[in-house]
C-alpha positions as CSV (number, residue, x, y, z in Angstrom):
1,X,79.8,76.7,71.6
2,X,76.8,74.5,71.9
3,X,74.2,77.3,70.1
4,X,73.9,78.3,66.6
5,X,75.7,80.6,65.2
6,X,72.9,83.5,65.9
7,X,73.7,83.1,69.6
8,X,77.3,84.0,69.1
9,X,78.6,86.7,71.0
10,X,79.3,89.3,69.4
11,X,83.0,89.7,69.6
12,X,83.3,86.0,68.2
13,X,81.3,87.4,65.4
14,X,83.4,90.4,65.0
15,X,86.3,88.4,64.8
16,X,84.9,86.1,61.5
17,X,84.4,89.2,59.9
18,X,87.7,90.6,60.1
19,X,89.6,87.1,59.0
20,X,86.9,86.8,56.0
21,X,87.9,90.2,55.3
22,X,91.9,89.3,55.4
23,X,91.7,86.2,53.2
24,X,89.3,88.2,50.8
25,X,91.8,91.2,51.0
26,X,94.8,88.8,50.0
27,X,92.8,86.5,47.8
28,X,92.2,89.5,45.9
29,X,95.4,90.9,45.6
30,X,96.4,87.4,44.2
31,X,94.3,87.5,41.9
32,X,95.1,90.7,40.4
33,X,99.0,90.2,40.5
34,X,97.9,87.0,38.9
35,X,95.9,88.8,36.4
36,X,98.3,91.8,35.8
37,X,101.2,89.4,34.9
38,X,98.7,86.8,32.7
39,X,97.4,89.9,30.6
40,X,101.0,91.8,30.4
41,X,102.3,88.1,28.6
42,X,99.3,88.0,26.6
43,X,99.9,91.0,25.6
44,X,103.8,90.4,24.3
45,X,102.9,87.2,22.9
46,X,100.2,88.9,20.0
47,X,102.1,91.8,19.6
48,X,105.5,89.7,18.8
49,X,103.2,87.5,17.2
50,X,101.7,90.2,14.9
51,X,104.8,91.5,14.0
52,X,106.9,88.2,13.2
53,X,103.7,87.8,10.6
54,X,103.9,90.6,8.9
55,X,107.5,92.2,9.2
56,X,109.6,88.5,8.6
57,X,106.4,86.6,7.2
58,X,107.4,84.1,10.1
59,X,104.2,83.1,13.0
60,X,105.0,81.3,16.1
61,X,103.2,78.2,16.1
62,X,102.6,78.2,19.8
63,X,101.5,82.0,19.9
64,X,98.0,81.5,20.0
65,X,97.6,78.4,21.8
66,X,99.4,80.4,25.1
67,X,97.1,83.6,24.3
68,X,93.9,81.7,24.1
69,X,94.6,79.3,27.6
70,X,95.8,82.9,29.0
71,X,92.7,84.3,28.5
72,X,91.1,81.5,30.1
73,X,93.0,81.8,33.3
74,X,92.1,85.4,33.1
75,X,88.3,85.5,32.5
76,X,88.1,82.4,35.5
77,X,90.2,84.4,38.0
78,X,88.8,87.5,37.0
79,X,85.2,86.5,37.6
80,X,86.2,86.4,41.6
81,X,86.8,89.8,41.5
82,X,83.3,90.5,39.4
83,X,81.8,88.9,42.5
84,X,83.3,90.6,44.7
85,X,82.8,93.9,43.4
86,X,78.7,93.0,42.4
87,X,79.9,92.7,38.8
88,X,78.2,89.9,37.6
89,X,75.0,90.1,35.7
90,X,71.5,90.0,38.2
91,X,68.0,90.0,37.5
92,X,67.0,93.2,39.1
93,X,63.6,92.8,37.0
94,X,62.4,90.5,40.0
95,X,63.8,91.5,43.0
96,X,62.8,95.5,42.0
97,X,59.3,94.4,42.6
98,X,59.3,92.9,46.2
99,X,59.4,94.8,49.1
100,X,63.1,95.4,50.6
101,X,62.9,92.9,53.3
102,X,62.1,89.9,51.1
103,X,65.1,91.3,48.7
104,X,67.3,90.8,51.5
105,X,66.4,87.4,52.0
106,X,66.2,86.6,48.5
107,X,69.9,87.7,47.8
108,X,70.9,86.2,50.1
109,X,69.2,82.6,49.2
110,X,70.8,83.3,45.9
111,X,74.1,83.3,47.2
112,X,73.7,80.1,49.1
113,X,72.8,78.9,46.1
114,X,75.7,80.2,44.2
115,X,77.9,78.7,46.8
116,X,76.5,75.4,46.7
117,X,77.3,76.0,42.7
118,X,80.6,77.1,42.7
119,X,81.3,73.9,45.2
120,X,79.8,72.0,42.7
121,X,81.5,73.9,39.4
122,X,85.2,73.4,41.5
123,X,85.2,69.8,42.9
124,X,83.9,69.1,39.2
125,X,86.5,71.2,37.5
126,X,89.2,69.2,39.5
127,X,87.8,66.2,38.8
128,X,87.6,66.8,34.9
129,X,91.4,68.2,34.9
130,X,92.6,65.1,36.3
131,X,90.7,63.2,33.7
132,X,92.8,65.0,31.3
133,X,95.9,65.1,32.4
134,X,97.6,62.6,30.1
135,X,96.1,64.7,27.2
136,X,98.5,67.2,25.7
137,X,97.9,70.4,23.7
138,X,98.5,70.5,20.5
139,X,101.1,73.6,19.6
140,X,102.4,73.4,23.4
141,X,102.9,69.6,24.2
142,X,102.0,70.1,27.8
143,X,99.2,68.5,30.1
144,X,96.1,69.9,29.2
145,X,95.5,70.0,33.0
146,X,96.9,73.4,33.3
147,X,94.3,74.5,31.1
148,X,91.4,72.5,32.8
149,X,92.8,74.2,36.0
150,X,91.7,77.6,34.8
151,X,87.8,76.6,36.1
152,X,88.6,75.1,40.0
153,X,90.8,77.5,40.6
154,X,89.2,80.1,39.4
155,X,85.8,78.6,41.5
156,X,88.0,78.6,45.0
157,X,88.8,82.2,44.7
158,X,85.1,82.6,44.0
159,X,83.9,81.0,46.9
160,X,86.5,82.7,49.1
161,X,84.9,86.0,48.0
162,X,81.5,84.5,48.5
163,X,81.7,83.2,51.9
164,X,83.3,86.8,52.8
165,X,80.0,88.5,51.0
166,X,78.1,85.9,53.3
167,X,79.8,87.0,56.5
168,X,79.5,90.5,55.4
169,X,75.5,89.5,55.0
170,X,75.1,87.9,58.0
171,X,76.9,90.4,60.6
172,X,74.2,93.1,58.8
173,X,71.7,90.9,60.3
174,X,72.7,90.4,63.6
175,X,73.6,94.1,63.7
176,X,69.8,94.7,62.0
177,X,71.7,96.8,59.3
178,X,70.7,94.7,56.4
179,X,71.8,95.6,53.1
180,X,69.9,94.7,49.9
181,X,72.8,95.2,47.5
182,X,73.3,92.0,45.2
């Protein structure tokens, strides 16, 4: 199609929407299997932990290395679904003072910017994970990659969710039904 993307028909445009709202949909329930099984393990791990301290005055030297790079994994994947659901923290201070039309366009510059971020945060977190891959942890002895991972990974499944808010955002305009939710 040789014209921008405001001079698609609206049936193409239809179409975007519902696959950004399938790959959200399943990058969501992922994420929360994910996050469900990271939090159950962390879970068992202080609890045994807790009680081989104090009922056989015995700790697992690896407990709290796995609970700590657990709860990593879970506040970086987690944060995808607090941007999903408008979870994260905004400064409503500014945009409660300008009139709804320029909120509209101002949340929505503010996610392009948070997408050219989190493209920024997730190439850089790959990058920095690969520097460190030869570098093992110290209770675990494993790559301290899988740790590093925690950030890209956690930065794809943000984008994902922010490209669908973006679609989301842009059929409202074309439909002239704009929404000035953050």
């Amino acid at each position: 199609n040789p014209f921008p993307p405001f001079f698609w028909r609206n049936s193409q445009v239809e179409d975007l929407r519902q696959i950004s709202a399938k790959v959200s949909h399943i990058a969501e329930k992922v994420v929360q299997v994910t996050l469900v099984g990271m939090v159950a393990i962390m879970t068992v791990i202080i609890i045994l932990q807790v009680f081989m301290r104090y009922l056989f005055l015995f700790s697992l030297s690896w407990s709290e290395e796995v609970a700590r790079y657990l709860m990593i994994w879970v506040s970086f994947l987690g944060a995808s679904l607090a941007l999903k659901y408008g979870f994260h923290i905004g400064v409503e201070f500014v945009t409660n003072r300008i009139s709804e039309k320029m909120r509209g366009w101002v949340n929505l510059m503010a996610k392009l910017g948070m997408l050219l971020f989190l493209i920024y945060f997730t190439i850089g977190g790959f990058r920095v994970s690969w520097a460190v891959r030869d570098q093992d942890s110290p209770a675990l002895l494993f790559s301290m990659a899988y740790a590093y991972l925690s950030a890209p990974v956690g930065g794809f499944f943000m984008i994902i969710q922010l490209l669908h808010l973006l679609v989301e955002d842009w059929v409202k305009i074309r439909m002239k039904r704009w929404s000035f939710s953050s």
